[in-house]
C-alpha positions as CSV (number, residue, x, y, z in Angstrom):
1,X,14.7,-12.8,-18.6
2,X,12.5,-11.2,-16.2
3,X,14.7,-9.3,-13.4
4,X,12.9,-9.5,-10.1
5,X,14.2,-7.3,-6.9
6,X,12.5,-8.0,-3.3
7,X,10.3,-5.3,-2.5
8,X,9.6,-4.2,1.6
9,X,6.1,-2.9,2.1
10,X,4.8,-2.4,5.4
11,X,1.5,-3.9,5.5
12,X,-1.7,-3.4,7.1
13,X,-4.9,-5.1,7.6
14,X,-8.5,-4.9,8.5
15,X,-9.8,-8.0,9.5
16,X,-13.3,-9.6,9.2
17,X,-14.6,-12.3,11.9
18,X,-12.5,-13.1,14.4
19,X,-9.2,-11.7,15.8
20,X,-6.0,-12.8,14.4
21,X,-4.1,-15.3,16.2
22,X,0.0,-15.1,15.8
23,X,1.5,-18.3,15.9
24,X,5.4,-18.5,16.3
25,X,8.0,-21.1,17.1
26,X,9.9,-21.4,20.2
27,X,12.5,-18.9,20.3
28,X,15.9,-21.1,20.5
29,X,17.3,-20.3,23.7
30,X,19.6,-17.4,24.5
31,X,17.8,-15.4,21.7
32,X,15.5,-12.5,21.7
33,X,12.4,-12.7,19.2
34,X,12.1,-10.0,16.9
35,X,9.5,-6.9,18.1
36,X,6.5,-7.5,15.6
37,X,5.4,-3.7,15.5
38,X,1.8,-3.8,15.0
39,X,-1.0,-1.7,15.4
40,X,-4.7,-1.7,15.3
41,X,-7.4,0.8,15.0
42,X,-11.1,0.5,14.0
43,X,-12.3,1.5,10.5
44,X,-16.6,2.3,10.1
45,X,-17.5,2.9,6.4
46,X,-18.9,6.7,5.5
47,X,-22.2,6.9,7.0
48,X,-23.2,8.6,3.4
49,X,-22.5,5.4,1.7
50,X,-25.2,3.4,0.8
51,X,-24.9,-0.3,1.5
52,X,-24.4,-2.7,-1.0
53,X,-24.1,-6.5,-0.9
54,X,-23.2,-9.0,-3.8
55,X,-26.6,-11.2,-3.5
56,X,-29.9,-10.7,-2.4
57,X,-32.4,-7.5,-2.5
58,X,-28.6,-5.1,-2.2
59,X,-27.4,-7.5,-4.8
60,X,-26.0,-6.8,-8.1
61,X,-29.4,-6.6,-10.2
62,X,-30.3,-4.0,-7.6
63,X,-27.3,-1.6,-7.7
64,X,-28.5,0.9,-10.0
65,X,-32.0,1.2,-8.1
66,X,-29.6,1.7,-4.3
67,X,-29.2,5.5,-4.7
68,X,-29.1,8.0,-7.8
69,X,-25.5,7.9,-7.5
70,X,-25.4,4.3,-8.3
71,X,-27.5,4.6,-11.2
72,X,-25.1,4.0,-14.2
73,X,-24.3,0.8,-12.6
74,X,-28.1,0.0,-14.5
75,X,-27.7,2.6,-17.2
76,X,-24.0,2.6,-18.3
77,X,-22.5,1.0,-21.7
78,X,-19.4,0.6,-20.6
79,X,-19.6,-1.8,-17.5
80,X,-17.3,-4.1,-16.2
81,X,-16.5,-7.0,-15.7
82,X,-16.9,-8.5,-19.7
83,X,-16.5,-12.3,-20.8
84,X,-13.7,-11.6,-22.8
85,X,-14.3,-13.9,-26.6
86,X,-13.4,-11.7,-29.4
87,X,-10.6,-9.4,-29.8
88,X,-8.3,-7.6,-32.4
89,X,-4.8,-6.7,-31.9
90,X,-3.8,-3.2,-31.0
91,X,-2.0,-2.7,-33.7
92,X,-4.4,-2.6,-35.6
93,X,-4.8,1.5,-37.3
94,X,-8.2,1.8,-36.1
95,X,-7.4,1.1,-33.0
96,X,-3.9,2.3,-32.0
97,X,-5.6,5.7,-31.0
98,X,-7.8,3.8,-28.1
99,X,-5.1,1.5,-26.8
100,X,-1.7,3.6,-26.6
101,X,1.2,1.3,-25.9
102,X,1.2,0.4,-22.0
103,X,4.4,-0.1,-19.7
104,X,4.7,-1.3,-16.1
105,X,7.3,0.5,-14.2
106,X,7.8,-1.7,-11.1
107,X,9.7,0.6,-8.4
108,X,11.2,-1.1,-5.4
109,X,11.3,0.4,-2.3
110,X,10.4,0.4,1.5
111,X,6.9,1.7,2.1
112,X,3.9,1.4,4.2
113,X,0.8,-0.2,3.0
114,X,-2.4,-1.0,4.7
115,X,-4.6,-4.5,4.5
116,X,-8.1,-4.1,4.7
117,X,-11.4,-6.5,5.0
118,X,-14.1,-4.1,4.1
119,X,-16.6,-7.3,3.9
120,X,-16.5,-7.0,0.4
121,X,-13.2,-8.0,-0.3
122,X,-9.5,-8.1,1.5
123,X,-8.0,-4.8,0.3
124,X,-4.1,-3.8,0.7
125,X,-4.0,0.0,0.0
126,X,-0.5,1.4,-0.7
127,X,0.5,5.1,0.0
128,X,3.0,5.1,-3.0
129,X,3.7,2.1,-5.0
130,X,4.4,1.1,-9.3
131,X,3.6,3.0,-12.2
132,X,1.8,2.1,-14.9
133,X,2.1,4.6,-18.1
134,X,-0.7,4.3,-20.9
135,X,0.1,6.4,-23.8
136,X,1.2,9.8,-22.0
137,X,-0.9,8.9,-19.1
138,X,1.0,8.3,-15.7
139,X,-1.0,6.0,-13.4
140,X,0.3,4.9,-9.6
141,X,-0.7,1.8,-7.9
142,X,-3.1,2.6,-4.9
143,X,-4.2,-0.8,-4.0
144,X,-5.0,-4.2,-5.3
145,X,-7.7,-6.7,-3.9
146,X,-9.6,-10.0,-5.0
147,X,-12.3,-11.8,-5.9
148,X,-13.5,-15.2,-5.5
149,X,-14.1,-16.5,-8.0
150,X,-13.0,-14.0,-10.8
151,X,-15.0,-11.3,-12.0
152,X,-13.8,-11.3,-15.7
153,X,-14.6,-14.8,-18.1
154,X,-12.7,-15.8,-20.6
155,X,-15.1,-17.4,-23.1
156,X,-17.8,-18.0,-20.2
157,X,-15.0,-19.7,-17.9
158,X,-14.5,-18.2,-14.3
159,X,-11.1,-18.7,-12.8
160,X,-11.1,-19.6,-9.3
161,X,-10.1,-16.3,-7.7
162,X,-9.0,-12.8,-9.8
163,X,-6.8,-9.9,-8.5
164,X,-7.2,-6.4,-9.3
165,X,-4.1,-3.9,-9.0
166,X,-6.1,-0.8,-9.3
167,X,-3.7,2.3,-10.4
168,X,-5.0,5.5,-10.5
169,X,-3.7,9.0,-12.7
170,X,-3.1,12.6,-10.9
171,X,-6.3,13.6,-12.5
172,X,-8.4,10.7,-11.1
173,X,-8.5,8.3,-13.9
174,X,-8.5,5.0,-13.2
175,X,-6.2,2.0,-15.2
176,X,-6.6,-1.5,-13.6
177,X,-4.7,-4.8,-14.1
178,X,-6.3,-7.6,-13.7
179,X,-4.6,-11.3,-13.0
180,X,-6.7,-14.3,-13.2
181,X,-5.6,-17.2,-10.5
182,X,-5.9,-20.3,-11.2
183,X,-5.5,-23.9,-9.2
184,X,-2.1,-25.2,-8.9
185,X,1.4,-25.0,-7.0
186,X,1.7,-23.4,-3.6
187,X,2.8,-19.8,-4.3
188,X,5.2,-18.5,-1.5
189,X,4.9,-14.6,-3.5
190,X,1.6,-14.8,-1.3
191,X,2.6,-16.0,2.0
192,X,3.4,-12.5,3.7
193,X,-0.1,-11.6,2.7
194,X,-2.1,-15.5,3.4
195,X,-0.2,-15.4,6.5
196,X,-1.8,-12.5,7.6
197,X,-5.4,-11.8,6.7
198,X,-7.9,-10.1,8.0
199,X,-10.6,-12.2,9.4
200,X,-12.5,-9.6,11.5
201,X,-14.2,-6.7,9.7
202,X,-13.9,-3.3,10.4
203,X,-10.6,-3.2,12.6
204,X,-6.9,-2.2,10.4
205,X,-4.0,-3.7,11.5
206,X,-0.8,-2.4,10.5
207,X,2.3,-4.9,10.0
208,X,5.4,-3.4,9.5
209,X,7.6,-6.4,9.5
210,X,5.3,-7.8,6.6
211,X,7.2,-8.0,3.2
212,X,5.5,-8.0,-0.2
213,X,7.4,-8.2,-3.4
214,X,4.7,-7.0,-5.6
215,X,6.5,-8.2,-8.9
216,X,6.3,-11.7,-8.1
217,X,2.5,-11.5,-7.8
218,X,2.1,-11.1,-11.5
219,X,2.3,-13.5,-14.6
220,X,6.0,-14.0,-16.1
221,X,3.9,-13.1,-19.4
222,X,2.7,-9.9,-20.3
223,X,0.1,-10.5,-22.7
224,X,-2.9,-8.8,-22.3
225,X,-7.1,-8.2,-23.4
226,X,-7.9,-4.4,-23.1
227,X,-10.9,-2.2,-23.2
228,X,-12.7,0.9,-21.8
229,X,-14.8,-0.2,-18.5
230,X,-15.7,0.6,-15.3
231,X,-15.4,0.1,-11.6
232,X,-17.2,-3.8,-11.2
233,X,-18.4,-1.9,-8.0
234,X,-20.8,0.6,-6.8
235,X,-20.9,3.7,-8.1
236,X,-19.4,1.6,-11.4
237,X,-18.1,4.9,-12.3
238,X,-16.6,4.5,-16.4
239,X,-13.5,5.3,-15.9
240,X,-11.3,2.7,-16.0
241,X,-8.6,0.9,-18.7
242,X,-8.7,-2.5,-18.2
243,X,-5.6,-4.7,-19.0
244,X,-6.7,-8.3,-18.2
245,X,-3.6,-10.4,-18.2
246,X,-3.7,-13.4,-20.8
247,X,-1.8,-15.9,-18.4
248,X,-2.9,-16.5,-15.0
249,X,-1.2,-17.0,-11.8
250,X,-1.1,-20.2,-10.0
251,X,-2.4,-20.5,-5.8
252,X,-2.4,-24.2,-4.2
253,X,-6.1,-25.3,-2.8
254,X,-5.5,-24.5,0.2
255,X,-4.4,-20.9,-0.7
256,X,-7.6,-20.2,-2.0
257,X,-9.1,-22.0,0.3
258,X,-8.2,-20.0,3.1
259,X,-9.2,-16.9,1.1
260,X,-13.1,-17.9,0.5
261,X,-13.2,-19.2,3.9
262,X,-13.1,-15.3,4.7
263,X,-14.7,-14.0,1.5
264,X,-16.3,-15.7,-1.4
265,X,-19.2,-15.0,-4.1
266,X,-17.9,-11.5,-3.9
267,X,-17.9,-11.1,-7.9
268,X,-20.5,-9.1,-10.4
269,X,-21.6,-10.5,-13.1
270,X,-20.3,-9.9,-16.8
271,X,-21.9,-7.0,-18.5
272,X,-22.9,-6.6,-22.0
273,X,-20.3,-5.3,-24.3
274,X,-22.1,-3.5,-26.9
275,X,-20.0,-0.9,-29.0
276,X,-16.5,-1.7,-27.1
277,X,-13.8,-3.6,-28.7
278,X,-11.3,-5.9,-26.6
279,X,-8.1,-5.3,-27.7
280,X,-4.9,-7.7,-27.4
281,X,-1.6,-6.4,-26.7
282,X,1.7,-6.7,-24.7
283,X,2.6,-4.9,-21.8
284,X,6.0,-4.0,-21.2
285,X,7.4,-3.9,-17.9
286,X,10.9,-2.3,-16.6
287,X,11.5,-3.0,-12.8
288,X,13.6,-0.2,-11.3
289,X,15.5,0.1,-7.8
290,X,15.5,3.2,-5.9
């Protein structure tokens, strides 16, 4: 049985169109509310980044033609996201060398983390946070974000909404697990961060008293698709394992909902495969308390 153990994060958040509004209940009487300690600041992108957009003449189709440094986005063999149809299992001989057993090492502890709407998507960017260990390969989670609806297919089907928990290694490579979400049951795992995003772009807000168990936000199953890809965004740099988890997660309507009311259509569009092969394999996870 999967062990789960609360996690604390402290969270931030940049928010996109219009301030946030707390609402609270009544304080019963005789008793002091809780101090909410939160602070704001406002967030510009580089000015040496060149703007993008997910439709239009900055869409997509266009990336590659932006800026040089966006050109593999049109010349690169290895892009992301994929429809995922064929695969072979890991196990395979040929293929053990390419996809070295994976393990998810979930540490719990009190951090802070900041929530960010960069108007491309609603970002929470952690200063420490899991491992993930590919092989000999160390990778620690550094944020996670989503799109609406999901960048990966599975046999040409688009889930409604897809999370990406981007980890990265001390040398800069990048490994990424990817949970499809699907339509279903309320999930509370998600409340501390529905509750809170960030509907006005380009200001962070920081929450401390926001908790996130980030265990509970992925799929009781482990069973995964793998393969060698890329950032699904500019500069779609190819440096990124993908581990696409087979089961998807579950939000209510009006989770996801409340999601594309802020963001939606923020997805690029499979890429051709050629040479790769999608692998499927399990990922073991160990959850650890410190």
């Amino acid at each position: 049985m999967r062990k789960l153990i609360a996690s604390a994060v402290g969270l931030t958040m940049l928010t996109l169109l219009s301030p946030l509004v707390w609402a609270q209940d009544s304080p019963p009487p005789d008793s002091t509310p809780p101090v909410e300690k939160v602070s704001t600041r406002a967030v510009s992108p580089p000015a040496s980044t060149p703007l993008w957009e997910y439709e239009g003449e900055k869409g997509p189709r266009f990336w590659g033609k932006l800026d040089p440094i966006f050109s593999v986005c049109d010349k690169g063999r290895n892009q992301s996201p994929i429809d995922i149809a064929k695969t072979s299992p890991a196990t395979l001989p040929k293929l053990r060398a390419d996809f070295s057993p994976a393990k998810l090492q979930i540490v719990h502890h009190e951090h802070v983390a900041d929530e960010i709407n960069n108007g491309h998507t609603i970002q929470i960017n952690y200063s420490e946070g899991d491992t993930l260990t590919i092989g000999e390969t160390n990778y620690e989670l550094i944020q996670f974000h989503f799109h609406a609806p999901s960048e990966h297919t599975i046999h040409g089907k688009h889930y409604p909404m897809e999370v990406h928990f981007v980890h990265k290694s001390p040398s800069g490579a990048l490994a990424v697990v990817g949970v499809f979400i699907e339509q279903g049951a309320h999930n509370k795992a998600f409340d501390p961060i529905w509750e809170n995003l960030p509907k006005q772009k380009g200001v962070e807000s920081h929450f401390e008293h926001v908790h996130v168990d980030v265990d509970s936000l992925l799929p009781h199953s482990h069973k995964s698709y793998r393969y060698d890809g890329s950032l699904t965004t500019p500069p779609c740099s190819e440096v990124v394992k993908w581990i696409v988890m087979q089961s998807p997660i579950q939000l209510s309507k009006e989770q996801i909902q409340t999601f594309t009311s802020i963001i939606k259509g923020n997805n690029r569009p499979v890429q051709p495969i050629h040479h790769r092969v999608t692998a499927t394999d399990a990922v073991a996870e160990e959850v650890v308390t410190r």
